[in-house]
C-alpha positions in Angstrom: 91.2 95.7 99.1 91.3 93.1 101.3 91.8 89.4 99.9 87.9 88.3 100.6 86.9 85.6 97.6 85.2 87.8 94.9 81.5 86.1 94.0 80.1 87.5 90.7 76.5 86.8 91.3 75.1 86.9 87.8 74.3 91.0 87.1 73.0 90.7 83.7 72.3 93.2 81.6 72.4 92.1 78.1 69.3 90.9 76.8 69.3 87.9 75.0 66.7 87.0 72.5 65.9 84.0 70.9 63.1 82.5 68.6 62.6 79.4 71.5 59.0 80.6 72.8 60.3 78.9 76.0 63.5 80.7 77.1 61.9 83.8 78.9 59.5 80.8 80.9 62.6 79.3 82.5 64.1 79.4 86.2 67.0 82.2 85.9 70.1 80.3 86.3 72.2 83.4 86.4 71.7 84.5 90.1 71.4 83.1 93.8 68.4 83.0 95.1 68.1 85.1 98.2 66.9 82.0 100.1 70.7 81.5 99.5 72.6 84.6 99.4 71.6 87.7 100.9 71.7 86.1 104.7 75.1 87.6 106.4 77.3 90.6 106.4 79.8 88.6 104.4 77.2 87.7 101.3 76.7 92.1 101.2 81.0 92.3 101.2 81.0 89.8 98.9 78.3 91.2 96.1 80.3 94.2 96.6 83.8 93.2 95.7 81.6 91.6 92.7 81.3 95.1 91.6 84.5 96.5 92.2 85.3 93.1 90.0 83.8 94.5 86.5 86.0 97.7 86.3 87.8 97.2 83.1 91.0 96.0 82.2 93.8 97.4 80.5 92.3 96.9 77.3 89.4 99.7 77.5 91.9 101.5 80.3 94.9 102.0 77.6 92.4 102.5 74.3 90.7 105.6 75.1 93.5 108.5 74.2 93.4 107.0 71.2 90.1 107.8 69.8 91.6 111.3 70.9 94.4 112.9 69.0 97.2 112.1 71.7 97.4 108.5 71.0 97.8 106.3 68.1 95.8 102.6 67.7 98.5 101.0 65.8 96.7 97.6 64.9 94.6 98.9 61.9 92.1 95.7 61.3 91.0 95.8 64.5 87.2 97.7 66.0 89.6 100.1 67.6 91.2 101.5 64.5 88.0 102.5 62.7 86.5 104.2 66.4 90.1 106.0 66.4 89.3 107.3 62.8 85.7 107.9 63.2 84.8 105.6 60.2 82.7 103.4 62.9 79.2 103.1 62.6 76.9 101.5 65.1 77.6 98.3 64.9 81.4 98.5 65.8 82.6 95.9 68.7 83.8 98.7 70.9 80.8 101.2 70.7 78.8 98.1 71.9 80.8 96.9 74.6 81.4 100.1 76.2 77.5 100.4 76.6 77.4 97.1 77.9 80.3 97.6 80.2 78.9 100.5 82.0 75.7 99.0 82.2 77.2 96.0 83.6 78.2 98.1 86.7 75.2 100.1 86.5 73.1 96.9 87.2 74.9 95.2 89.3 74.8 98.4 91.4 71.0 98.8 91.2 71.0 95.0 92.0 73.1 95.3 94.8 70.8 98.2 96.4 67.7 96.3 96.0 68.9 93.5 98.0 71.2 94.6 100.6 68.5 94.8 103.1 67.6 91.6 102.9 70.1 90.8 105.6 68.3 91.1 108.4 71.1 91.2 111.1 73.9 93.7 109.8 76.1 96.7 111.4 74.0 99.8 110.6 77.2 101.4 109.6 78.3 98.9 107.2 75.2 98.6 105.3 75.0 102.3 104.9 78.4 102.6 103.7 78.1 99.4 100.9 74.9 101.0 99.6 77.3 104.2 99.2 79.5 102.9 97.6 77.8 101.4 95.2 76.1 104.8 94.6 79.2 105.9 93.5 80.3 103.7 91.5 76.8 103.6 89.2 77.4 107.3 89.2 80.8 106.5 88.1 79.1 104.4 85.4 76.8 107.2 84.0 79.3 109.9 83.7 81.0 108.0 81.3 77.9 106.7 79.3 76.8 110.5 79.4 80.0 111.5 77.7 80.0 108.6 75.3 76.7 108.7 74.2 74.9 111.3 75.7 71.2 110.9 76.6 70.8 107.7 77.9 68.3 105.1 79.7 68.5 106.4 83.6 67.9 103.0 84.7 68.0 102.9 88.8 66.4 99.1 89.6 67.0 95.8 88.0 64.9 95.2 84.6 62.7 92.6 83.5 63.3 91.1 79.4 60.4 93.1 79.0 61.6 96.4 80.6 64.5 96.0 79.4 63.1 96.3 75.8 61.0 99.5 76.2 63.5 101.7 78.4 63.6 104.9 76.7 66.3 107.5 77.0 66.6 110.3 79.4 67.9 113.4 79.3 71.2 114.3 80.0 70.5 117.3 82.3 68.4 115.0 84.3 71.0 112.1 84.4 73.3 115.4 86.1 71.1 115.8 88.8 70.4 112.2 89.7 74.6 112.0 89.5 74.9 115.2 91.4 72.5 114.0 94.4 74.1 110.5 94.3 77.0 111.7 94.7 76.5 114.1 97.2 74.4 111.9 99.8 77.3 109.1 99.0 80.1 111.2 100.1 78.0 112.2 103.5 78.0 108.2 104.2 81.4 107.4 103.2 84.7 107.4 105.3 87.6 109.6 104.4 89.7 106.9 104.5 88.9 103.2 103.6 90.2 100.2 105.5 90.5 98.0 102.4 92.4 99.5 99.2 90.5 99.7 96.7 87.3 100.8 97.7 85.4 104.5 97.1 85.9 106.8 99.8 84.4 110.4 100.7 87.1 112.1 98.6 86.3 109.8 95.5 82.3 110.4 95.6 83.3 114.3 95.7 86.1 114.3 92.9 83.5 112.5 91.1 81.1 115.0 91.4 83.9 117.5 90.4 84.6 115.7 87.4 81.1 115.2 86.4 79.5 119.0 86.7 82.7 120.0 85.4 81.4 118.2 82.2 78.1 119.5 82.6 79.6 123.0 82.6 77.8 124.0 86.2 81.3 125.3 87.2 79.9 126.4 91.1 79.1 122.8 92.0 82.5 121.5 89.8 84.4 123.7 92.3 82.4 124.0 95.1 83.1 120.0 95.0 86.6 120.2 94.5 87.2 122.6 97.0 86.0 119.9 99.1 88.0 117.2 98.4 91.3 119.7 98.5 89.7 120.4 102.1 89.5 117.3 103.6 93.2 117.0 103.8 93.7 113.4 103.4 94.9 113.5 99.8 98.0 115.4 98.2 100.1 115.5 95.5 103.2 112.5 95.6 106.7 114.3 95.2 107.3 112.2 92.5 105.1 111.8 89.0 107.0 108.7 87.7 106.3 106.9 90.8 102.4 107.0 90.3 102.8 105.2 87.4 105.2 102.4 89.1 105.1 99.8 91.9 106.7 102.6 94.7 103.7 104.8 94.5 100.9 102.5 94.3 99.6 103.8 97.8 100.3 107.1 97.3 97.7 109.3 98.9 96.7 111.4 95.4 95.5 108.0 93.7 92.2 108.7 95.1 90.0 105.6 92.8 92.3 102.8 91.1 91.4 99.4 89.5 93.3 97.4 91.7 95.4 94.4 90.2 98.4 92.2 92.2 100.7 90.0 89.9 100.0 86.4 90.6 96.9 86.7 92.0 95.0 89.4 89.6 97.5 91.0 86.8 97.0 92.1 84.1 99.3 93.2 80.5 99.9 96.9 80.0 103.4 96.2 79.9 102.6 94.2 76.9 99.9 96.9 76.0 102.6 99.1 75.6 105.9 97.8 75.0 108.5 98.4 72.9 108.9 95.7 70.1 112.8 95.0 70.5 111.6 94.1 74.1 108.8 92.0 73.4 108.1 91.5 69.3 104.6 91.6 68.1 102.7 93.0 71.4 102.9 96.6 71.2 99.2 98.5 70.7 99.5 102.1 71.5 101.8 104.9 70.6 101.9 108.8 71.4 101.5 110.7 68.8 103.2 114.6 67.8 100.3 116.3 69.5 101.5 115.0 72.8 104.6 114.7 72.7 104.6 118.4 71.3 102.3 119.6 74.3 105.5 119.6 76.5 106.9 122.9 76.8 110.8 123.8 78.1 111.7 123.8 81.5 113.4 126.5 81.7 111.2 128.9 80.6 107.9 127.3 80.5 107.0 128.4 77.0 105.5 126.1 74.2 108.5 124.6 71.6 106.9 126.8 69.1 107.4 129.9 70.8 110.9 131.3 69.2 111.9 132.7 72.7 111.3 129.2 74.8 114.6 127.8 73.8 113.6 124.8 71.9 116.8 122.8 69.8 115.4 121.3 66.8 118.5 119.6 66.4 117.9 118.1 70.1 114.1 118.2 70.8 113.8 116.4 73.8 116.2 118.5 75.7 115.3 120.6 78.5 111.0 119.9 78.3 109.1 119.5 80.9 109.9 116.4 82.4 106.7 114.7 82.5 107.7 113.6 79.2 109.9 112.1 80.1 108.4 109.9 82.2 105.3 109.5 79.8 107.1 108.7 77.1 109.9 106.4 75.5 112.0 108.6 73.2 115.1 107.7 71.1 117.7 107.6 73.3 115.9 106.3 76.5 117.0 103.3 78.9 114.8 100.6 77.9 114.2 97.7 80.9 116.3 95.3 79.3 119.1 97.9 79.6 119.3 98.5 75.9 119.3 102.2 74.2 116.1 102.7 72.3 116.6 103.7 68.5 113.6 104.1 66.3 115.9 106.1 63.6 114.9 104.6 60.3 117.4 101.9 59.2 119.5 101.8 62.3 118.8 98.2 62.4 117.5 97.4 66.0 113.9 95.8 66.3 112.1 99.6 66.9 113.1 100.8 63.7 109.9 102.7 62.5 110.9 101.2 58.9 110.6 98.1 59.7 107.1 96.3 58.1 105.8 94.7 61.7 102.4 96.1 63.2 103.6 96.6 66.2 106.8 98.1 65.8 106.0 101.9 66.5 105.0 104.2 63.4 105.5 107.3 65.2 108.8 106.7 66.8 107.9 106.5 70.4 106.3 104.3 72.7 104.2 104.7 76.2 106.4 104.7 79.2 103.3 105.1 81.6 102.7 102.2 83.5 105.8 100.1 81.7 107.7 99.4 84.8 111.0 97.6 85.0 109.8 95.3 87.6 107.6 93.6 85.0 109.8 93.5 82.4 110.6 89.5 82.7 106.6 88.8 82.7 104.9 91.7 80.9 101.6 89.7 81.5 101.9 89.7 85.0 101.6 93.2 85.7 100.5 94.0 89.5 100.2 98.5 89.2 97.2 99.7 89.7 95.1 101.6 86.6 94.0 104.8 87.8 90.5 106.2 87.2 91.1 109.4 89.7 94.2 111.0 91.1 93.9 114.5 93.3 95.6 116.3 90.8 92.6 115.7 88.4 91.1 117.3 91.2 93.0 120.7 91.5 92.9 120.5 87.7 89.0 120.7 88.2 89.0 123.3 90.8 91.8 125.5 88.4 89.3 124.9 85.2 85.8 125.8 87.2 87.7 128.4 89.0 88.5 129.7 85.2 85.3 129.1 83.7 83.3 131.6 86.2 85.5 134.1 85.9 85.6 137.7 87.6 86.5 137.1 91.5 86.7 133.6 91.3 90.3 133.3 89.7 92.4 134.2 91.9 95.8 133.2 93.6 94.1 129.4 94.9 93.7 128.8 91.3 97.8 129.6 91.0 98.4 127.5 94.0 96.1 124.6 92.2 98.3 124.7 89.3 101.5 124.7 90.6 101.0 122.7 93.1 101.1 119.8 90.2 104.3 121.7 88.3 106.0 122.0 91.4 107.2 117.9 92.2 110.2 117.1 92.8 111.0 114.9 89.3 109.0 118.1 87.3 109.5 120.9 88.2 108.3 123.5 86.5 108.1 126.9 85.9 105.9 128.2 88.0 102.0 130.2 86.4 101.9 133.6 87.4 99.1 134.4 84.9 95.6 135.6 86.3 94.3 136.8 82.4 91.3 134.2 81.9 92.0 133.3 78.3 95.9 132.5 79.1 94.9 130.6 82.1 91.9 128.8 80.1 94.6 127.4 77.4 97.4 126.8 80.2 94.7 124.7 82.1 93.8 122.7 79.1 97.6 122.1 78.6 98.0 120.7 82.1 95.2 118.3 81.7 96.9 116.6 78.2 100.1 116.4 79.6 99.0 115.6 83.4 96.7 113.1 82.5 98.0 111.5 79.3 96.9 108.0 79.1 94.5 107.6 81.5 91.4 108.0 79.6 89.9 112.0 80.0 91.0 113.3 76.5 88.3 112.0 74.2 85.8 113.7 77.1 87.6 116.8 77.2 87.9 117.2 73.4 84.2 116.3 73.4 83.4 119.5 76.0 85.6 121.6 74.8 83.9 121.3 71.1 87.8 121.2 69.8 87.1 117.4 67.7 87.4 119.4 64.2 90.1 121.5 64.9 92.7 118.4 66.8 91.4 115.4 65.5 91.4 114.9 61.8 94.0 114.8 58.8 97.2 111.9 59.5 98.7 110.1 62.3 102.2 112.5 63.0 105.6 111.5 64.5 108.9 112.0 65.4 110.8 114.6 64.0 114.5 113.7 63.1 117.3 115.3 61.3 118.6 112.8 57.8 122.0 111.4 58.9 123.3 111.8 55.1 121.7 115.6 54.7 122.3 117.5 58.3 120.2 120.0 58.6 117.7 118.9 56.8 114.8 117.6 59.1 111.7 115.4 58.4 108.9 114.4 60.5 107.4 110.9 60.3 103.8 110.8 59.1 101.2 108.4 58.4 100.1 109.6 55.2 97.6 106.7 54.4 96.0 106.8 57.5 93.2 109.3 58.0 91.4 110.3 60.8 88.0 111.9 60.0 85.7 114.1 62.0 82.2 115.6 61.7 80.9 118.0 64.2 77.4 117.1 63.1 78.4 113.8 64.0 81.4 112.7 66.4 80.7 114.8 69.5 78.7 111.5 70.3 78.9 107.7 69.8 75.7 106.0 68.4 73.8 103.9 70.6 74.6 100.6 69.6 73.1 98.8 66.8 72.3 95.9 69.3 70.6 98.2 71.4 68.7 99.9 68.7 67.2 96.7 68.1 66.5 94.9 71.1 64.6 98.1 72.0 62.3 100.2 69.5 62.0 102.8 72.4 65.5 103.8 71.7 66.6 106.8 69.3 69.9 107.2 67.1 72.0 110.0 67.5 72.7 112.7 64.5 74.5 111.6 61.7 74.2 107.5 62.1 
């Protein structure tokens, strides 16, 4: 995106009450009046970078696989520890500022709609381009409140206190179809490719609408969509997996939607998120976690490490995987960016040594590699990589999965070619699927996405569609498996055994709507079980 000065013009959607009789009788202070703003192709640029602006850091970006089973919360008195064990109840910090954050962009969106034609002299083209964007990026919104909370206030104009405290909720199916048609009319007014970096494009508004009726399980418009996308031509898959994640494939053509960050200017602190505590001590918040890490089968024969045929070496478990764990994942052993060996062995003495009593040292004996790039080792807080919310191999993913899910004619060699298309780069790899039996191709599919997409925020939903929460989710946090250097052959694998991660069908497939919420607005309902 181009360097135009971001103006944040006051989207509110919190409602604030107070006892002062006065407060709703006021001027707003919060917003321009459109005597003001509103008068020139710049203001509408302006109000919608101001969008763009609210799409969350790496905070919410980096949290999410850990509320899954992949991913391990490791700072246990903070709101995400109890989400990650599902001991939360609806007054937790994150369950409340999730709503608010999508409703953020949600109303600044609606906002923005209302009052881009205010500006009387504007390029036809432009205008009808900003509106679609911000179509899609409200769309982008409700997806993930659907999936979070499910029914929800469709909310599509800018609320007064008092509407804002009688908005009921709306059915899911219908928030679908509004999501479906947004989407749909956005990507007829959107360019292929967009001038400034940054900004939603044709390809986004479809893989969008991929992603979202592949939730909905309507499987036709979920590939139908992604065929789309695959035949527009402008996106494909980057030769190299470990540079998505790093400064030499930040403009790669398959990140198709990406926060977008610059050090200096706008950074931010996954490095720090992430890092390994001999690097940095006391920073460190997420760790993978044995379902991961276990997910990613041998190279040379594609099989999972449990298979007795795939070749895996107890004695050596990281040898010969599939090398997008390698570049997911510190393991013992690995080149950390100050040029040191990691060593998370117990008692070896270095500052990752998952004995030692610090929070932030890694309990499970590995650390993220995503995202940590060398380049920002001497200021992990001035990070400039982008945080992806949509990369085209989500999108063959999609097209593979819907493909799957209708069965009969529909799978066929393209969903083949969708999968190994993604195996097939140069730093993976990998066998390639030859499989067209739907139930092996429904588990291979589901493979791909928790390897493919680790840390980038889709496991919780696809848990949460899959209805797989009670069977991958509870009992303890699992680690490393290592062989005791005084007893060889004798292995043990690190576990959490006082940390305990619940979950209730009845309850968990949902979040509850936020305690806040619930009673700023007696039009609201709770979900089951809270």
């Amino acid at each position: 995106m181009k360097s135009y000065k971001i103006l944040y013009i006051g989207f509110i959607t919190v409602i604030f009450i107070s006892c002062n009789n006065d407060l709703l009788n006021t001027i707003p202070k919060d917003r321009l009046s459109s005597a003001l703003f509103w008068q020139t192709e710049e203001d509408a640029i302006y109000a919608s970078n101001g969008i763009y602006s609210i799409l969350g850091n790496q905070w919410r970006y980096a949290s999410m696989d850990a509320y899954a089973d992949i991913a391990h919360y490791i700072l246990q008195w903070r709101a995400e520890s109890e989400v990650e064990k599902h001991t939360f109840d609806a007054s937790n910090n994150v369950i409340a500022s999730e709503w608010s954050y999508y409703y953020t962009i949600v109303q600044a969106s609606n906002s923005f709609l209302e009052n881009i034609d205010l500006i009387a002299e504007m390029n036809d083209e432009l205008r009808v381009r900003l509106k679609a964007e911000a179509k899609t990026l409200r769309a982008f919104a409700y997806i993930n409140l659907i999936m979070l909370y499910g029914d929800v206030p469709l909310v599509t104009n800018t609320l007064s206190v008092e509407e804002a405290k009688s908005v009921p909720r709306t059915s899911k199916d219908i928030i679908w179809d509004f999501i479906s048609e947004e989407l749909t009319s956005s990507a007829a007014d959107l360019p292929a490719i967009q001038e400034d970096k940054g900004r939603v494009t044709k390809g986004v508004a479809l893989g969008l609408k991929a992603r979202a009726m592949l939730y909905a399980e309507r499987y036709a418009e979920a590939q139908s969509a992604a065929k789309a996308v695959m035949d527009l031509g402008v996106h494909q898959i980057n030769n190299s997996y470990a540079a998505l994640f790093d400064y030499a494939g930040k403009n790669s053509s398959e990140i198709m939607f990406a926060r977008q960050y610059a050090k200096d200017l706008n950074p931010h602190s996954i490095f720090a998120f992430f890092t390994p505590n001999s690097l940095y001590t006391q920073q460190c918040q997420v760790v993978p976690t044995k379902p991961l890490v276990d997910a990613y089968t041998m190279k040379p024969t594609g099989l999972p490490i449990d298979n007795p045929a795939s070749g895996f070496d107890q004695a050596n478990p990281y040898n010969n995987r599939d090398p997008r764990l390698y570049h997911t994942i510190y393991t013992s052993g690995d080149i950390l960016p100050n040029g040191r060996v990691l060593n998370t062995l117990p008692s070896n003495g270095s500052g990752d040594d998952i004995t030692i009593s610090a929070e932030n040292v890694t309990p499970t004996g590995w650390y993220f590699k995503k995202y940590v790039s060398d380049a920002d080792y001497a200021n992990p807080w001035n990070c400039g990589l982008n945080l992806i919310y949509l990369r085209y191999a989500e999108v063959l993913l999609t097209y593979a999965e819907a493909s799957i899910e209708l069965g009969g004619a529909a799978i066929n060699q393209s969903v083949l070619d969708a999968l190994n298309e993604i195996r097939s780069r140069d730093d993976v790899g990998m066998p390639d699927i030859t499989t067209l039996n739907q139930d092996e191709l429904r588990e291979i599919v589901r493979k791909e996405r928790m390897v493919e997409l680790a840390m980038e925020g889709l496991r919780l939903f696809d848990i949460r569609r899959w209805k797989t929460g009670e069977m991958v989710i509870p009992g303890t946090i699992k680690g490393m498996t290592y062989e005791q250097p005084n007893n060889p052959g004798t292995f043990v694998t690190v576990e959490l055994t006082g940390y305990v991660k619940e979950f209730r069908p009845d309850k968990h497939y949902l979040w509850p709507i936020p305690f806040r919420e619930l009673d700023l607005n007696d039009n609201l309902t709770q979900n089951p079980g809270f």
